[in-house]
C-alpha positions as CSV (number, residue, x, y, z in Angstrom):
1,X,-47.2,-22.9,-29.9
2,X,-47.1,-19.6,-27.8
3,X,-47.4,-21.7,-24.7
4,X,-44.8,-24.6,-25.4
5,X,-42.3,-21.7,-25.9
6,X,-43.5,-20.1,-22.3
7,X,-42.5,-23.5,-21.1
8,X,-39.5,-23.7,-22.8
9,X,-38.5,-20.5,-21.6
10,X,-39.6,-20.9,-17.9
11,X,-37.8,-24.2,-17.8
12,X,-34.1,-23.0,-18.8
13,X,-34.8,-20.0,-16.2
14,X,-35.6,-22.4,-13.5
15,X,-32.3,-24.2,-14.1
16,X,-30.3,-21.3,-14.7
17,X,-31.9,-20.3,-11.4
18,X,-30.6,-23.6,-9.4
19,X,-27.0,-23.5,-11.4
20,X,-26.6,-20.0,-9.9
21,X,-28.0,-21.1,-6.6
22,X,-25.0,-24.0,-6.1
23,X,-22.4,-21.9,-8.0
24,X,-19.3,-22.2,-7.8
25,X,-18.8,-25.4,-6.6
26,X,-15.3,-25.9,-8.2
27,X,-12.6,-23.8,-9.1
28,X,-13.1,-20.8,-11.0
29,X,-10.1,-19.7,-14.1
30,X,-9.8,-16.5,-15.0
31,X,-7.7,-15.7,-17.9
32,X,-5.9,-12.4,-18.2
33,X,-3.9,-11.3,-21.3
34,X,-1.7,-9.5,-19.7
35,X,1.7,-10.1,-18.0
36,X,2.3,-10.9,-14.5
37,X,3.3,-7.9,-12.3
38,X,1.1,-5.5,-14.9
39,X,-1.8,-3.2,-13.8
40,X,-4.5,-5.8,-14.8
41,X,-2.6,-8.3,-13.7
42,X,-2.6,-7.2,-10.2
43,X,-6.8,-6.1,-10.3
44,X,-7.5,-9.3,-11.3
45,X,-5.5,-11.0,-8.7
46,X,-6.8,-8.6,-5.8
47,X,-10.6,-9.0,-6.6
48,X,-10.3,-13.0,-7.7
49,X,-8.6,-13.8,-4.4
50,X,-11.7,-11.5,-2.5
51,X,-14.2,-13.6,-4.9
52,X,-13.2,-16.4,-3.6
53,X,-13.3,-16.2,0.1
54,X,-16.9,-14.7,-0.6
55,X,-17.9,-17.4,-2.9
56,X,-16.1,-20.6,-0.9
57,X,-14.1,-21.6,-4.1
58,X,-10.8,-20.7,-5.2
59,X,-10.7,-17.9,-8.6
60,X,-7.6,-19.2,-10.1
61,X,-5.8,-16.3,-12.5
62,X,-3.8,-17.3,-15.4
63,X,-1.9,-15.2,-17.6
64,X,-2.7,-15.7,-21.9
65,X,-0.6,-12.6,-22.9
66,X,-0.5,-11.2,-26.3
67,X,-2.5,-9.7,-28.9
68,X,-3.5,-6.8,-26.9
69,X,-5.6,-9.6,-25.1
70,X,-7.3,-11.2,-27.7
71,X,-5.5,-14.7,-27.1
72,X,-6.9,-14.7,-23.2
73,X,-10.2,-13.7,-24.9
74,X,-10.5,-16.1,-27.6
75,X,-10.0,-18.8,-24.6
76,X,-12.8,-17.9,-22.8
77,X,-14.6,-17.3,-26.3
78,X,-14.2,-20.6,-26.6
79,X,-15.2,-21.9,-22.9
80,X,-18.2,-24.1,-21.6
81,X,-21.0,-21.1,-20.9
82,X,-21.3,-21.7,-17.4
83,X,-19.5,-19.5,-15.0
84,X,-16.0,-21.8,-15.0
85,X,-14.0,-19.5,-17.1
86,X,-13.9,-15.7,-16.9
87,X,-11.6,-13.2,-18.5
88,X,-10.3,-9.9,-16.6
89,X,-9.1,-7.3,-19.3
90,X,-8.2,-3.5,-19.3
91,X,-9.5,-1.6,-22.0
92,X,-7.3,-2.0,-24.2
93,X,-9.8,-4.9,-25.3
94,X,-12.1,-2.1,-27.0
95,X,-10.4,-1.4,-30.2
96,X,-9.3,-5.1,-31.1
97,X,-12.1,-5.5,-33.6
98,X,-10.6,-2.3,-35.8
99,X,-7.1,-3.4,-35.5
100,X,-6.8,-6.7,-36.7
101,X,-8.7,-8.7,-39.6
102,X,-9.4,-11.7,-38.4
103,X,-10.3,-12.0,-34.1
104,X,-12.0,-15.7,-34.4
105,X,-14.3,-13.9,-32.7
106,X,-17.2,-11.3,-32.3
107,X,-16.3,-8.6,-29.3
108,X,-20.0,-7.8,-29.1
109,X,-21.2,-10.9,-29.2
110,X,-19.1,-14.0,-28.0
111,X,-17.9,-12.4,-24.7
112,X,-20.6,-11.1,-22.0
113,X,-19.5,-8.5,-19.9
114,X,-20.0,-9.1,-16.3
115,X,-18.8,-6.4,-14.1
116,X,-16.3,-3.3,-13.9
117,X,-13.8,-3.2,-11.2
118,X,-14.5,0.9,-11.7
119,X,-12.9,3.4,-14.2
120,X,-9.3,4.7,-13.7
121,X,-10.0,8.6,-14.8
122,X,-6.2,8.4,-16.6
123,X,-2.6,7.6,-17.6
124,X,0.9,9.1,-17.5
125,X,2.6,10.4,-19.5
126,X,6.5,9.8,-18.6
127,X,9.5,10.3,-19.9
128,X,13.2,8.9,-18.3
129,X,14.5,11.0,-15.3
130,X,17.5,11.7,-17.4
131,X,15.6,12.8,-19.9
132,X,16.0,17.1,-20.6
133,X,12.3,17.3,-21.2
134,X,11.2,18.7,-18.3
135,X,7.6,19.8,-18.9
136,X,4.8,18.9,-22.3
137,X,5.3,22.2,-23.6
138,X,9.0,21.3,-24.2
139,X,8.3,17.9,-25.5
140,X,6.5,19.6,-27.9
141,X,8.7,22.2,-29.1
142,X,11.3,19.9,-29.1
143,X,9.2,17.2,-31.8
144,X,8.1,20.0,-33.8
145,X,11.5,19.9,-35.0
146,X,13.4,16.6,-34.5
147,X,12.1,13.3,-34.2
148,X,11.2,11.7,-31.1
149,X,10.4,7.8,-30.5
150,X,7.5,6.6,-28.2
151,X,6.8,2.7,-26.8
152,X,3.6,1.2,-26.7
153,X,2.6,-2.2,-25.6
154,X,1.6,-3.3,-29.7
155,X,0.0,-1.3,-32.3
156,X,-3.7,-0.1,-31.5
157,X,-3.4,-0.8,-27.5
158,X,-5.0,1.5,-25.7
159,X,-1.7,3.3,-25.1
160,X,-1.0,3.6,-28.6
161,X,-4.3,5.5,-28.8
162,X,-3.6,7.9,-26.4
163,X,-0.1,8.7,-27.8
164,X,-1.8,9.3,-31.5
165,X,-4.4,11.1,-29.8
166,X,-1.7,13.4,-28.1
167,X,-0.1,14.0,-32.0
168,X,-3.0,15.0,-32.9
169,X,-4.2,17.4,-30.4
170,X,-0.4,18.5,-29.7
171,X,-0.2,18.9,-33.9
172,X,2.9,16.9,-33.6
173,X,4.0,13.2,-35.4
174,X,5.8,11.6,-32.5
175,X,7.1,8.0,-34.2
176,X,5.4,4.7,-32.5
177,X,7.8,2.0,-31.5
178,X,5.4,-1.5,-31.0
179,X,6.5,-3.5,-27.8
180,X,5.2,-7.0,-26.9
181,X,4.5,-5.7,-23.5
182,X,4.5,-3.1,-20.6
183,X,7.6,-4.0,-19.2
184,X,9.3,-4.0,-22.5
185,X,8.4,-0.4,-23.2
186,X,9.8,0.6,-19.7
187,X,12.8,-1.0,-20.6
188,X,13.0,0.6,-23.9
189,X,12.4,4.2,-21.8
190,X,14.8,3.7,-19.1
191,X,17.3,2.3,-21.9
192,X,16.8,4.9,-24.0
193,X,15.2,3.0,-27.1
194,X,12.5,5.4,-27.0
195,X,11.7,8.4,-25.4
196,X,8.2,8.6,-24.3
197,X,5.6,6.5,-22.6
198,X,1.7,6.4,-21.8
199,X,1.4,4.2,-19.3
200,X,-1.4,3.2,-16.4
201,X,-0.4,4.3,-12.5
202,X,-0.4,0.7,-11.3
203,X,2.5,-0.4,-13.0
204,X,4.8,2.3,-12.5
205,X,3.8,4.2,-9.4
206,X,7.0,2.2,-7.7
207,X,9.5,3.7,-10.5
208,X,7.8,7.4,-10.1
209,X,8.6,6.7,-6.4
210,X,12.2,5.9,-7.0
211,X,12.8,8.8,-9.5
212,X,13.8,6.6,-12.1
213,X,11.2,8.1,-14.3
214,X,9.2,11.6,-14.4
215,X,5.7,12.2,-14.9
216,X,5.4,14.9,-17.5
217,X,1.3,15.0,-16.9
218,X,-1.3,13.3,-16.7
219,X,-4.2,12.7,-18.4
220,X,-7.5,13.1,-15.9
221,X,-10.1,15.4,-15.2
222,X,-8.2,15.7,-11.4
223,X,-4.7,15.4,-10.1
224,X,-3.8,11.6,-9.6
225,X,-4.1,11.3,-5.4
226,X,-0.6,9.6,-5.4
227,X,1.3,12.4,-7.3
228,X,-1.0,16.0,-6.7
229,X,2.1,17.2,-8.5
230,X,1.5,15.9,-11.7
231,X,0.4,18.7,-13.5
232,X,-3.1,17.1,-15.8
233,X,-2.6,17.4,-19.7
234,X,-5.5,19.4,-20.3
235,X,-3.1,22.3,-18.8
236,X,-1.2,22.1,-21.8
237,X,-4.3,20.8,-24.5
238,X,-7.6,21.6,-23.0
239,X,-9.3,19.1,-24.8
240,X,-7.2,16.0,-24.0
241,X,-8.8,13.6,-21.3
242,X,-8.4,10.1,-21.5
243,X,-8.7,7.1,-18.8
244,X,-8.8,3.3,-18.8
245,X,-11.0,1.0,-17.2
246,X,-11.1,-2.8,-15.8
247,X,-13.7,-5.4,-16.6
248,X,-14.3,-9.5,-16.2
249,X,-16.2,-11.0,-18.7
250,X,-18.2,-14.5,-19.4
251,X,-18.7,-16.6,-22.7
252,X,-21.7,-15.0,-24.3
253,X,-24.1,-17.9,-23.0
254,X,-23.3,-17.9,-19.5
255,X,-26.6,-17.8,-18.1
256,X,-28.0,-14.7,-16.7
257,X,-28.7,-15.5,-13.2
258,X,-24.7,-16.3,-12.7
259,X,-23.8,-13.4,-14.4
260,X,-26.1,-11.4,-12.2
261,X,-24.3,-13.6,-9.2
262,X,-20.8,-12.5,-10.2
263,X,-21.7,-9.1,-10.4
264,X,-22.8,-8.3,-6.6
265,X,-19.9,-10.8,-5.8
266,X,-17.6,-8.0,-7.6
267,X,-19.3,-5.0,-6.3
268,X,-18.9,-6.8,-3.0
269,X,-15.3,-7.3,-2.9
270,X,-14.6,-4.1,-4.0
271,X,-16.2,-2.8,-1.2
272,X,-13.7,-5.0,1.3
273,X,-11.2,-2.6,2.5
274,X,-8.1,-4.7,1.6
275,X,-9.7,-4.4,-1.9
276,X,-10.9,-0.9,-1.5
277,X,-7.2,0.1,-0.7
278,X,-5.7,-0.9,-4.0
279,X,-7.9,0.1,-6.3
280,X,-8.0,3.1,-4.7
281,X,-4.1,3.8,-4.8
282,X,-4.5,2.4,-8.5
283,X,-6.8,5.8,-9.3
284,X,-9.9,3.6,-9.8
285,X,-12.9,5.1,-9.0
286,X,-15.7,2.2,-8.1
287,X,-19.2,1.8,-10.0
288,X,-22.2,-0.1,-8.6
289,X,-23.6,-0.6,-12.3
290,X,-25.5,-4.0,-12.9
291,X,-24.8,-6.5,-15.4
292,X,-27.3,-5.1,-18.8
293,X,-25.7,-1.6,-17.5
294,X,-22.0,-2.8,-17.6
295,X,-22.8,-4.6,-20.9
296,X,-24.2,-1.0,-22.4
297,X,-21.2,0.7,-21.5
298,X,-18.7,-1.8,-23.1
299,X,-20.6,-1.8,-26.2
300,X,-20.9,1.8,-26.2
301,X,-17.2,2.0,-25.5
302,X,-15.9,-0.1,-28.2
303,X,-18.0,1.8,-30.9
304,X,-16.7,5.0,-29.6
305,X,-12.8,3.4,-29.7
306,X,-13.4,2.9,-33.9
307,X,-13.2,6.7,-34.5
308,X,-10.1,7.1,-32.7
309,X,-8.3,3.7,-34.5
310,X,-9.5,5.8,-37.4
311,X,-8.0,9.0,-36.7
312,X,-5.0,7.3,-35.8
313,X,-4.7,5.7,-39.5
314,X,-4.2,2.4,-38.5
315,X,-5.0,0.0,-41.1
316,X,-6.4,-3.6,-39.7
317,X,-4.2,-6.4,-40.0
């Protein structure tokens, strides 16, 4: 019995081998549940596009949005096992099993992370450039005593989190205003719907550029390269760090050896310097972990996300 399982065993790693030797020999989708134009939006584009001059097939990226990107994920849930359909998502992916009832699918289980595009060491923290709040310390005085709105792309999106986690650190209760999107928050700042935003550097560094909006702090263990002036959060609360990171992930049963593939083919366009650049000017700092070590960290990342869901009081829907 033993040895017909040995077989078995050394017969589907023999053709996992070949699959991984000819892949990709057709077009490759990746889904990203986020809108056009966004931070993960644009990773996924820069590293797909790198992926597939390396790799001699095209990476084609589609946008699923909604559900903090649990519809893009439930796609690829869903997906033949073999390479042809990935998902790019930030990690705003982690909490998604706390927050809502019913995914369709198990995080841990159904999707099988592939590789990180590198960890973004934080956010922003921004307010309009009318606004009077100049500094945190005002904010804060300010919302100790009169209420004050913030946007977030939906309830129990990374974003969300870090605004609940500044409440409580900040002993504040700044009110949370769900958007459907990014963009939609950013409108609801500039319009004055709300009055504060988390948000990742990609998508606004144009914006902070133009002085439309200011940069109260933000939220890294160092000053963000593009903005030295942004003075970091844990200036004001010592204890508040918080970043974001990027990662593509397979249907759970994607065989090994093409996971292992994709993974040097993403460590190796991140290396390109047309890649490089913009992930660099994004605040992402690279990684060179393998596939079992990039799967160790997501898990360990999405069971450390359930405290802070928790702490927030958000009740699963």
């Amino acid at each position: 019995m033993l040895r017909s399982v040995t077989a078995v065993a050394a017969v589907i790693f023999a053709v996992s081998t070949v699959q991984a030797q000819t892949y990709p020999d057709r077009p490759v989708h990746v889904y990203v549940g986020y809108a056009a134009g966004s931070g993960p939006d644009i990773q996924a584009r820069t590293v797909s596009q790198a992926l597939g001059t390396a790799l001699g097939q095209s990476f084609i990226v589609e946008n699923r949005t909604g559900a903090n990107g649990t519809i893009a994920a439930r796609a690829v849930v869903q997906a033949a096992p073999d390479g042809y359909t990935m998902l790019f998502s930030s990690s705003s992916i982690a909490p998604t099993p706390y927050i809502y009832k019913n995914l369709g699918y198990n995080l841990l289980t159904d999707l099988k992370p592939v590789a990180t595009i590198g960890e973004l060491d934080g956010v922003f923290m921004l307010v309009d450039a009318k606004s009077p709040f100049k500094s945190v310390p005002e904010l804060i005085d300010y919302a100790k005593k009169n209420r004050v709105l913030y946007g977030s792309p939906g309830v129990g999106n990374e974003l969300h989190l870090k605004a609940e986690l500044f409440n409580q650190q900040a002993g504040i209760k700044m009110e949370h205003v769900p958007y459907k999107g990014a963009s939609e928050v950013m409108t609801g700042l500039l319009s004055g719907a709300v009055q504060v935003m988390f948000v990742t550097p990609p998508s606004v560094m144009g914006l902070l550029k133009e002085g439309r909006v200011r940069a109260l702090a933000f939220t890294g263990t160092k000053p963000f390269a593009a903005f030295p002036d942004v003075p970091l959060m844990s200036k004001y609360l010592p204890n508040y760090v918080s970043g974001s990171w990027g990662m593509f992930f397979a249907p759970a049963k994607t065989p090994d050896a093409i996971v292992d593939k994709l993974n040097a083919a993403i460590h190796a366009a991140l290396l390109k310097p047309e890649v490089a650049a913009i992930m660099q000017r994004d605040g992402y700092m690279p990684d060179t972990r393998n596939a079992a070590a990039t799967q160790a960290f997501f898990r360990q990342k999405v069971e450390d996300t359930a405290a802070t869901v928790k702490a927030a009081g958000i009740v699963p829907q």
